[in-house]
C-alpha positions as CSV (number, residue, x, y, z in Angstrom):
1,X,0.0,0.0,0.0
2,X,2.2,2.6,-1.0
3,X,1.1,6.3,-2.3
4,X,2.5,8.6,-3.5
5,X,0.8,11.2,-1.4
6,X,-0.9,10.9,1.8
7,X,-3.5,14.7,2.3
8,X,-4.8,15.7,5.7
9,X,-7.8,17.0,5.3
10,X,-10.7,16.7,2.8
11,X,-11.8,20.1,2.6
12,X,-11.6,22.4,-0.5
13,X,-7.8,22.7,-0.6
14,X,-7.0,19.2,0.2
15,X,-10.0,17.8,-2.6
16,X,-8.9,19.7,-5.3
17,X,-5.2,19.0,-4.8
18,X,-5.8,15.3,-4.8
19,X,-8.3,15.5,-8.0
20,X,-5.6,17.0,-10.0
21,X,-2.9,14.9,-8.9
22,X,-4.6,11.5,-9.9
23,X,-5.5,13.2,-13.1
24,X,-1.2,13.4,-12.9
25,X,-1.3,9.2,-12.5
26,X,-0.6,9.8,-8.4
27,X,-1.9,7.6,-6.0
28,X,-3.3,9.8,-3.4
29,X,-4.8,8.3,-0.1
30,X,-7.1,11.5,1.6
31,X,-7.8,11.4,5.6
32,X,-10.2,13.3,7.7
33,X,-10.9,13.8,11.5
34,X,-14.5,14.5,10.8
35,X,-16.7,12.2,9.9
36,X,-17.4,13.7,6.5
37,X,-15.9,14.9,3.5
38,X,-15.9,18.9,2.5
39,X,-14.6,20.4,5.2
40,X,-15.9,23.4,6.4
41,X,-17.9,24.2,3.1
42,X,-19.7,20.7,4.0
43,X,-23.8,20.6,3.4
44,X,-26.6,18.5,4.6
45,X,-29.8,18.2,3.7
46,X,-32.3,18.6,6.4
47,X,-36.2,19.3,5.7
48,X,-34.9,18.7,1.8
49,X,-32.8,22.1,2.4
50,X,-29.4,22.1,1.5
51,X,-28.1,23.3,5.1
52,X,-24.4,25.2,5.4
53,X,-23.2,23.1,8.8
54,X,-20.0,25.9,9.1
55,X,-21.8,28.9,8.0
56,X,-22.5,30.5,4.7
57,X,-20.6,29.9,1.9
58,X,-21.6,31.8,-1.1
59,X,-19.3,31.1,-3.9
60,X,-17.4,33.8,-6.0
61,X,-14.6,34.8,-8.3
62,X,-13.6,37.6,-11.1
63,X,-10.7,34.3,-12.0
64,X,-11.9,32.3,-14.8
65,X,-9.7,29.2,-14.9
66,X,-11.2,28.9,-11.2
67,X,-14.7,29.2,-12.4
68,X,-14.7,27.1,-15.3
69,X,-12.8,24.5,-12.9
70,X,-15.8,24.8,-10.2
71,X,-18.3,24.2,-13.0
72,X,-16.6,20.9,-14.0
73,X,-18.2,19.5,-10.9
74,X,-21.7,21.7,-9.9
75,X,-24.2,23.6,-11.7
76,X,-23.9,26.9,-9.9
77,X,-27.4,28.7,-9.5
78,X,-27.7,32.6,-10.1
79,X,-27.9,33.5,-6.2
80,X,-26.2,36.8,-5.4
81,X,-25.3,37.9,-2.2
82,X,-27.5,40.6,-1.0
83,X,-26.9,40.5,2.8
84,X,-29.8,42.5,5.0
85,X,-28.5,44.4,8.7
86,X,-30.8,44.7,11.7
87,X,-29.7,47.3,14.0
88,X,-32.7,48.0,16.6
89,X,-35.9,48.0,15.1
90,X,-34.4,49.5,11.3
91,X,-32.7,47.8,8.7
92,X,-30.1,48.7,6.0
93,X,-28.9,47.1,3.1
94,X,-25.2,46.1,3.0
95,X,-23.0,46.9,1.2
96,X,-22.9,49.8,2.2
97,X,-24.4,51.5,-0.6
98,X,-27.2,54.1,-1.8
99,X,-30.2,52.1,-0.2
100,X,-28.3,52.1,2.8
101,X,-27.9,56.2,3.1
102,X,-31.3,56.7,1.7
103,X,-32.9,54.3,4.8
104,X,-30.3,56.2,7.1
105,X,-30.3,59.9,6.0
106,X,-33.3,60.2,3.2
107,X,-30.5,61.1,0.5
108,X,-31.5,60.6,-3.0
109,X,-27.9,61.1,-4.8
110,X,-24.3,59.8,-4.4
111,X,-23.2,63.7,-3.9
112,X,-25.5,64.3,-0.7
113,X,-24.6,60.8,0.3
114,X,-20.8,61.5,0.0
115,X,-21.4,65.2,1.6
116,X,-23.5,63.7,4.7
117,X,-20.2,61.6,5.3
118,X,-17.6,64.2,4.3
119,X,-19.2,66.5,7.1
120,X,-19.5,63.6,10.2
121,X,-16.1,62.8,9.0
122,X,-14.7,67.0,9.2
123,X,-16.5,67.3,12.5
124,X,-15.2,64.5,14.5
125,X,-11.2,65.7,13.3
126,X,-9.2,62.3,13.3
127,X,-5.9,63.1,11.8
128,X,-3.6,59.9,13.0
129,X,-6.2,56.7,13.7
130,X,-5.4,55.3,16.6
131,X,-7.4,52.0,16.7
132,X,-10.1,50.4,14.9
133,X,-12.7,52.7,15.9
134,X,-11.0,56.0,15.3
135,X,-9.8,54.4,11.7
136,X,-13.2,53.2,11.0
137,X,-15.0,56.8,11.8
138,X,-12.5,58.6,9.7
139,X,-13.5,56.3,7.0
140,X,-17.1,56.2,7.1
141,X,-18.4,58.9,10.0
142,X,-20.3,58.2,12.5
143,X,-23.8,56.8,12.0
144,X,-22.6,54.3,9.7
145,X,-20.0,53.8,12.1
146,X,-22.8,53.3,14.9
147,X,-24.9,51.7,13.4
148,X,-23.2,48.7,11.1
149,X,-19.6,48.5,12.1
150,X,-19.1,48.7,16.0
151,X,-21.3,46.6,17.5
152,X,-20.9,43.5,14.6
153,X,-17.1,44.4,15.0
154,X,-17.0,44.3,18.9
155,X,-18.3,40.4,18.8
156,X,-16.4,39.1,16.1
157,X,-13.2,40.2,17.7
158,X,-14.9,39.7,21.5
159,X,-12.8,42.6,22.3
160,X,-14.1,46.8,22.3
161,X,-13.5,48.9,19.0
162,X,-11.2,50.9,21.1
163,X,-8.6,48.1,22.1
164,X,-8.1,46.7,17.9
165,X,-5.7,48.2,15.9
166,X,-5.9,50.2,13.2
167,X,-4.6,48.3,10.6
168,X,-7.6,45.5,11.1
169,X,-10.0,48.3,8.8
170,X,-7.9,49.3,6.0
171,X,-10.8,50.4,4.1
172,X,-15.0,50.6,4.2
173,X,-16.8,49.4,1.3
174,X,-18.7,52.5,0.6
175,X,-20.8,52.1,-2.6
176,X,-22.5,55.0,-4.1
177,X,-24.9,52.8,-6.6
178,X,-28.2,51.5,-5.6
179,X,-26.7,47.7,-5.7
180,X,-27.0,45.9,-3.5
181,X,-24.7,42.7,-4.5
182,X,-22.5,42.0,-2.0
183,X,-19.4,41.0,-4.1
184,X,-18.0,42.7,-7.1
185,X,-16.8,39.8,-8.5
186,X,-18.0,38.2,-12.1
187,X,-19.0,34.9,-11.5
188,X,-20.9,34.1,-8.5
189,X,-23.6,31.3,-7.6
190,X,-24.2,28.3,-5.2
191,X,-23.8,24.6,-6.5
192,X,-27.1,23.1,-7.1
193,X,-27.4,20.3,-4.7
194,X,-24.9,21.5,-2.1
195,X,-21.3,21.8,-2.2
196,X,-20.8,18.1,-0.7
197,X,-21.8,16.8,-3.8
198,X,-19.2,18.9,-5.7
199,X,-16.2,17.4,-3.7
200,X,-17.8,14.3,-3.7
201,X,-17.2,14.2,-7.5
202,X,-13.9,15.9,-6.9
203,X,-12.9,12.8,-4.6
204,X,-14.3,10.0,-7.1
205,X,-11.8,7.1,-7.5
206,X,-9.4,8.4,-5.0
207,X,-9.3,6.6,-1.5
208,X,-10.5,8.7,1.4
209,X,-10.9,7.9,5.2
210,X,-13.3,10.0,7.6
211,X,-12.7,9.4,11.6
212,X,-9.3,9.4,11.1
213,X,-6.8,11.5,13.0
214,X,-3.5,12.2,11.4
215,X,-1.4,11.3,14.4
216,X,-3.0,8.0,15.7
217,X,-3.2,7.3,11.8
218,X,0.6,7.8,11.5
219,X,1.0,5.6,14.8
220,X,-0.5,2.7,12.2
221,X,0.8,2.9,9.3
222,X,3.7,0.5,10.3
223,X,0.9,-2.4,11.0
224,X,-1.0,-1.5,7.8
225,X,2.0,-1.7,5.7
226,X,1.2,1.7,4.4
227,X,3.7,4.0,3.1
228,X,3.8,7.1,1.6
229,X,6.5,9.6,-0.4
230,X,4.8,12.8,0.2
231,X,2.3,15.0,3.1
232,X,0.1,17.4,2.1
233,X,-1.2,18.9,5.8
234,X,-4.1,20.9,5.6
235,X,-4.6,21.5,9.5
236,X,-3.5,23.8,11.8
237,X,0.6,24.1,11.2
238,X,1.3,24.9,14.8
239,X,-0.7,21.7,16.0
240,X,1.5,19.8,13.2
241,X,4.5,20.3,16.0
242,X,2.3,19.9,19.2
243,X,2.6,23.8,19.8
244,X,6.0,23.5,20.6
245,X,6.8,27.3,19.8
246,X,3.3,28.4,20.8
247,X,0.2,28.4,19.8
248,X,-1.1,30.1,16.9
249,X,-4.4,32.7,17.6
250,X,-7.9,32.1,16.5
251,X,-11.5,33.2,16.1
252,X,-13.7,30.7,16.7
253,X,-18.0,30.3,15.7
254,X,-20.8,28.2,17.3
255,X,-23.7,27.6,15.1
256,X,-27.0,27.4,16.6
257,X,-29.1,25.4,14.3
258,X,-33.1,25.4,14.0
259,X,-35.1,23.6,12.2
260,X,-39.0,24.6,11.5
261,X,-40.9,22.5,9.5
262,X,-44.2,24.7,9.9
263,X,-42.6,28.0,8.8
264,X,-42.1,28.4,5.2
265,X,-40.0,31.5,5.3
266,X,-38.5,33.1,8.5
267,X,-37.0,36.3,7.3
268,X,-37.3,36.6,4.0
269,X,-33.3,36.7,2.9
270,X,-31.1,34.4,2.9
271,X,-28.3,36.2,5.1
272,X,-29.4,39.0,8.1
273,X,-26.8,40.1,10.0
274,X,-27.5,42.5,13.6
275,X,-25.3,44.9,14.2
276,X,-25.8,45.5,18.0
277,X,-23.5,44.7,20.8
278,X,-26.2,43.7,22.5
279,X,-27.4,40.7,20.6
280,X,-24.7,37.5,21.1
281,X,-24.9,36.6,17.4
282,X,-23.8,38.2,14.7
283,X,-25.7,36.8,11.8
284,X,-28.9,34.6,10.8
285,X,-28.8,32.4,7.7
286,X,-32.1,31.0,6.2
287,X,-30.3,28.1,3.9
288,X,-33.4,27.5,1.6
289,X,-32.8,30.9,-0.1
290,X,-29.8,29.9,-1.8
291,X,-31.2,27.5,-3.5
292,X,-34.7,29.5,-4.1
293,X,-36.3,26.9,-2.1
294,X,-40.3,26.5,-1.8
295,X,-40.3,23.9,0.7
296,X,-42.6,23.9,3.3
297,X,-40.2,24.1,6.6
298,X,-37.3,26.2,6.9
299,X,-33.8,25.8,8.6
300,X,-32.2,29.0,10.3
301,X,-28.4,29.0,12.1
302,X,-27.4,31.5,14.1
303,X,-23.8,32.3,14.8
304,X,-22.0,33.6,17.6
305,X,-18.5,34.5,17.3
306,X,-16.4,32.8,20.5
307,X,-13.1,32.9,22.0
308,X,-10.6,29.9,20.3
309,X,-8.4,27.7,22.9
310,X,-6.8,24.5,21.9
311,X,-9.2,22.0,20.7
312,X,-11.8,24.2,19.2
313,X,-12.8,24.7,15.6
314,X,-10.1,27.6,14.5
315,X,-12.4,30.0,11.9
316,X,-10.2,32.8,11.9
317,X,-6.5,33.4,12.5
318,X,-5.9,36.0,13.8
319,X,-2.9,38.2,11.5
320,X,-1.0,40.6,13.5
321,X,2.5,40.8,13.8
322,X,3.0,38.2,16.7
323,X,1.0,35.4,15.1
324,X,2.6,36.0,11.7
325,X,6.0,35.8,13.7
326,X,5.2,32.7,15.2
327,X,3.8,31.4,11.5
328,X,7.0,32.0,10.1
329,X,8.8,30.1,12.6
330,X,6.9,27.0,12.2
331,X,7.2,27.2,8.6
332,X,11.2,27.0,9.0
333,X,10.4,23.3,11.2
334,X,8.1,22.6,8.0
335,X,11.7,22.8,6.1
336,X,13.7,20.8,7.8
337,X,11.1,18.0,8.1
338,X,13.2,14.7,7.0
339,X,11.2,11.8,6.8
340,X,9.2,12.9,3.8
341,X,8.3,15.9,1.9
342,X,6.0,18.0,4.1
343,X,3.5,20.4,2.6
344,X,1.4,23.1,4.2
345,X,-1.9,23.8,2.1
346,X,-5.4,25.8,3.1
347,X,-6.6,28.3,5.5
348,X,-5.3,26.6,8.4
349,X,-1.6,25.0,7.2
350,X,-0.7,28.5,5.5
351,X,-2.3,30.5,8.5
352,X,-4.5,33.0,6.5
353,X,-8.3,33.5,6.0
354,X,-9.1,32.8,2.4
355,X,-12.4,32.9,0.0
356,X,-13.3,29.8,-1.7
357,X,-11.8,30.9,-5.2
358,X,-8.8,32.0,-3.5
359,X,-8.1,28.2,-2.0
360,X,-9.0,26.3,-5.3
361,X,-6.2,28.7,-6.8
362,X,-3.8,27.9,-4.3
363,X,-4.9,24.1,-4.4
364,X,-4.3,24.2,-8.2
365,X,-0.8,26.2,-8.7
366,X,0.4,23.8,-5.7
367,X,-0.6,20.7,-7.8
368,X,1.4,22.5,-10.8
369,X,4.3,22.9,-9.2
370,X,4.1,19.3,-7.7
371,X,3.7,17.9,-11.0
């Protein structure tokens, strides 16, 4: 049983790397610790609902060799992002666009729009930002500030404006169009049928094992006979070498799942995010309406950002100069790995928080250079 990789990880990064190298002849032999395939971008269906287990995942790219790759495997729908924010009892559109500063300040035109936030901007006399909050007013002013960045801001970090640093908001979307399409990019669309069918066909004649942990799996390869000339490690890098320079910083999520098979539409969009402080989550997702669903019942999550520690589900690393230290220091142990070539692949093995397109890219120029 020898191979000629062995990939950690069944996710997006780790699916599409082993897909192109058996199209190369490789033997590839894929393990997961979950139970499933897909990683984080894994669906279910539940009520006949595609459900999003690890949160939204709306698919989209202005790179064409990664669309036209993507659509080798799915038929993506025409659903476009068009994300909803509650703050008290008013809502906005986000972006943040036109709709959003006519709901806010009645303005009909992009010049009273951009004048209304000129003037909050003048007024509140920020010269050198100091920290998030300070960059973020200079940016946008105040009510929009307020209103759709502090609060949503404060509980993804878990931390007040005032303690983040500046550098976290280089800039705020402001859109002065009536659009309200979240992304800019050309192509963008969910796979009909959920995205675990698309890695499923991904992962067709190459061997994978779910339940399996990469260290008690190494621990058997000996009995099993099985060998192996290459890694590809798409988990955390600093768990790779039990911590041994530190551990690397996280955000975490908790999704709150609900099922109602009485209601046929809670809210009316497929993504509503709530702005306030005061409410613990930061966004509800109605899965049916990516997928234009007219099923009876509905399935809502709700997700609450949460402190990482060892052991949890890492969603975000955090990128500031100590983490990225650390990062780079692990990736010199990477180097001097000796029993076999070791590679680092995905969101969690190259320590950054990437979009879909952006880890099929990755995945792909990776496999290119392996060939």
């Amino acid at each position: 049983m020898q191979y000629d990789y062995l990939i950690v990880g069944a996710g997006l990064f780790g699916s599409v790397f082993a897909c192109e190298m058996k199209k190369k002849g490789k033997s590839c032999l894929v393990i997961d610790r979950r139970e499933h395939i897909a990683g984080n971008i894994y669906t279910e269906k539940i009520l006949d609902i595609q459900v999003h287990k690890y949160g939204a995942h709306i698919f989209h790219t202005s790179d064409r060799r990664v669309w036209e790759y993507v659509n080798r495997y799915a038929e993506f729908n025409c659903f476009v992002n068009s994300p909803v924010a509650v703050y008290g009892e008013e809502l906005y559109n986000l972006p943040f666009n036109m709709n959003t500063f006519n709901r806010m300040w009645g303005v009909k035109t992009p010049a009273q729009a951009k004048a209304k936030i000129e003037e909050q901007i003048k007024e509140l006399n920020i010269s050198e930002p100091q920290n998030l909050e300070e960059q973020a007013l200079s940016l946008a002013g105040k009510d929009v500030y307020e209103k759709l960045i502090k609060g949503y801001t404060e509980k993804q970090w878990g931390r007040s404006c005032k303690e983040l640093p500046a550098f976290i908001i280089k800039r705020v979307p402001l859109r002065f169009t009536y659009d309200n399409n979240y992304f800019n990019d050309r192509y963008q669309g969910i796979p009909v049928g959920g995205y675990t069918a698309m890695v499923e066909k991904m992962l067709e004649g190459t061997e994978v094992r779910t339940h399996t942990e990469y260290k008690e799996f190494i621990k058997q390869c000996g009995a099993e006979g099985i060998t192996f000339d290459r890694v590809l490690y798409t988990g955390m890098i600093d768990e790779y070498f039990d911590y041994k320079l530190g551990a690397l910083e996280y955000r975490s999520l908790r999704f709150e799942q609900e099922e109602m098979p009485d209601c046929a539409n809670y809210q009316g969009n497929a993504v509503v995010n709530y702005t306030e402080r005061s409410v613990p989550y930061t966004r509800i997702i109605e899965h049916k309406h990516f997928e234009f669903g007219s099923q009876p019942g509905t399935v809502i999550t709700r997700e609450y950002p949460a402190k990482w520690e060892p052991g949890d589900e890492p969603y975000y690393p955090v990128n500031d100069e100590r983490n990225e230290k650390l990062f780079r220091e692990y990736k010199k142990l990477a180097e001097k790995e000796g029993n076999f070539k070791l590679l680092f692949g995905g969101r969690l093995g190259q320590y950054r928080y990437y979009d879909m397109d952006k880890v099929i890219a990755a995945a792909l120029d990776m496999a290119e250079s392996e060939a």
